[in-house]
Each structure stands twice: as structure tokens, then as C-alpha cells.
N, C-alpha and C positions, 0 to 999 in steps of 0.2 A: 506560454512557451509554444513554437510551434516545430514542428520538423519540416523540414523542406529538400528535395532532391540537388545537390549539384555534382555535374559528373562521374556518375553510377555510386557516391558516396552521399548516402546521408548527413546532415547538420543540424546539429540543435539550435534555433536561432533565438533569441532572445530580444524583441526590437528588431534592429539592425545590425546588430554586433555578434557573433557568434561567442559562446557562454567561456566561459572562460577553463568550468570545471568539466565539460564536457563537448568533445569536440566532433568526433566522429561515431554514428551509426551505422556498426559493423553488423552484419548478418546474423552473428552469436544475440549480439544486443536486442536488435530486433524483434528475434525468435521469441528470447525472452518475456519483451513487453507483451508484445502479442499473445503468448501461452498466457500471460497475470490475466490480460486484459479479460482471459476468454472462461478465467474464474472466477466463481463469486464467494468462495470460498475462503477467501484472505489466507492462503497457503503458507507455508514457512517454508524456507530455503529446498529443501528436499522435496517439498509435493512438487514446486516448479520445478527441481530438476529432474522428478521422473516422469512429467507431464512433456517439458522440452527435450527429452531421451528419445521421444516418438517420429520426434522430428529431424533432431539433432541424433543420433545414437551415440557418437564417440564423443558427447562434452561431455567433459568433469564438474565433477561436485565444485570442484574449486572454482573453477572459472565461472560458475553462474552464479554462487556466491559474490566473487567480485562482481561482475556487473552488474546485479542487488544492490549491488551497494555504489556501485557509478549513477546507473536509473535512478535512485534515490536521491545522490548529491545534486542530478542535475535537476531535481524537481519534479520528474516524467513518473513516479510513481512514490509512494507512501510507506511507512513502516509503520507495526503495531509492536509497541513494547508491554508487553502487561508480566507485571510480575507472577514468579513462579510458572512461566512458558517460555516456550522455544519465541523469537521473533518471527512474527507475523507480516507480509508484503500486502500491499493493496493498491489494485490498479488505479484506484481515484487518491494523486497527490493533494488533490485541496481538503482543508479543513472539514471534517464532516464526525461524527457523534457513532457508536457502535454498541450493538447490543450484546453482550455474550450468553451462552445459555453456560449454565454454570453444572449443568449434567453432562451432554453430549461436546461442549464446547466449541457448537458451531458461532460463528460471530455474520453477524449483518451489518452493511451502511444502516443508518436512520438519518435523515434530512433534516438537522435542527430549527432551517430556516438562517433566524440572525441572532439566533442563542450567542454561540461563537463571540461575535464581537462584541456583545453586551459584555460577558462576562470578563473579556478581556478591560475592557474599558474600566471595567466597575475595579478588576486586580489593580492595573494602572495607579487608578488613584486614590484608591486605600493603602496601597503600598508604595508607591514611587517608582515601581520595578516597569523596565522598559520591556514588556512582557513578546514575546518571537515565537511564542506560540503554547497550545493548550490540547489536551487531547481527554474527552470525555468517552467515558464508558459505561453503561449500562449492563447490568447482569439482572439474569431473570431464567423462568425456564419456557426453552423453545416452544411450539405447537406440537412438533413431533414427541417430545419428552414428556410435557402437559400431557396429550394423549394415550401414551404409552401408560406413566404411571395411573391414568383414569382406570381404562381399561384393568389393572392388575389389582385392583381392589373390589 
């Protein structure tokens, strides 16, 4: 998907067709991606809107909420669902593998390479299920936390 400028309005283009579930790149939106992009921290709704406050001061909770969740329909950015947490945003919408540390509950990308589609294939046709997508997680404990508990022993 790419963005492209036309007449001081952003558009999300998709091919040659303009996307059907999102149409316009408004300045709020913008802000937005650009704040995700510039964390590596896979934030939840709130770290983005106190991160985009700096920029933005008068947006609401609400409104950055919705466009989390517009940026998401249109593909432009990722969601982490993990149970027993808040939802989690991430600025890389493709397919990618995540580590979580299961003390400090920092999460990191990990690069699976083409895990991904193996597994999907392999679901496919052991099951019949026309499978739309897969989200892998890894828990363990961080460098920092590793370290920490060394140290305290």
C-alpha cells in the first residue's frame, strides 16, 4: 500500500484504486502513524496518545483510539492481541513473529523469515480452513530482566 499526495490531501492508494476502507490522510492520522512508527515499543492506545499529546496537545483519547483503528483497517499498521493485556499497535502491518519478556513485558519484532507461510500452508491442509492469517508469539525473559535477576543472586 502506498501513500501518495493529492492536493494538500493525503490518499491511501492501493494499485490504482483508492482503498475503499480508507480514504483520506488527515493530519490527526498522520501524527498518529508517524508517533507508532517512531516506537519500538508496540505501545497500547494510551502510550500513543501521550506520545501524540506532545505534538497534537488538544487530541482525545477517543479520537486516536479511532484512528488505531482506521490505520489498522487500512493495513498501514498492525495490532497485538495477547490475552490478559491491554491491545497492543505496531508500526510493521505485515506478518512478523514477537517475543514477549514475561517479567517486564517488553515485546520485540523477531524476523521469522518464511516460517509464516509454511505454517499457514501446513494449517490449510490439515484442516481445509482457508486460513487469513496467524499471529505467533514467543515469551521468554528479556536481556534486561536476565541481567537484573543475575545480578540479585
Amino acid at each position: 500500500m502506498e501513500i501518495v499526495n493529492s492536493n494538500d490531501s493525503y490518499y491511501c492508494v492501493q494499485g490504482t484504486a483508492v482503498s475503499e476502507q480508507f480514504s483520506k490522510m488527515t493530519r490527526q492520522r498522520r501524527v498518529i502513524l508517524d508517533t507508532l512508527k517512531g516506537m519500538c515499543s508496540h505501545p497500547d492506545a494510551m502510550g500513543v496518545y501521550e506520545a501524540v499529546r506532545l505534538e497534537l496537545p488538544s487530541i482525545s483519547l477517543a479520537t486516536v483510539y479511532r484512528n488505531l483503528e482506521v490505520l489498522y483497517r487500512a493495513g498501514l499498521i498492525g495490532r497485538m492481541e495477547t490475552a490478559g493485556s491491554r491491545m497492543r499497535f505496531d508500526a510493521l502491518p505485515e506478518e512478523h513473529c514477537h517475543v514477549l519478556c514475561d517479567r517486564c513485558g517488553q515485546v520485540r519484532d523477531v524476523n521469522a523469515g518464511g516460517a509464516a507461510k509454511v505454517n499457514k500452508e501446513y494449517i490449510r491442509k490439515a484442516t481445509g480452513y482457508k486460513v487469513t492469517g496467524q499471529k505467533i508469539e514467543f515469551t521468554g525473559i528479556c536481556p534486561d530482566c536476565a541481567r537484573k535477576q543475575g545480578t540479585a543472586r
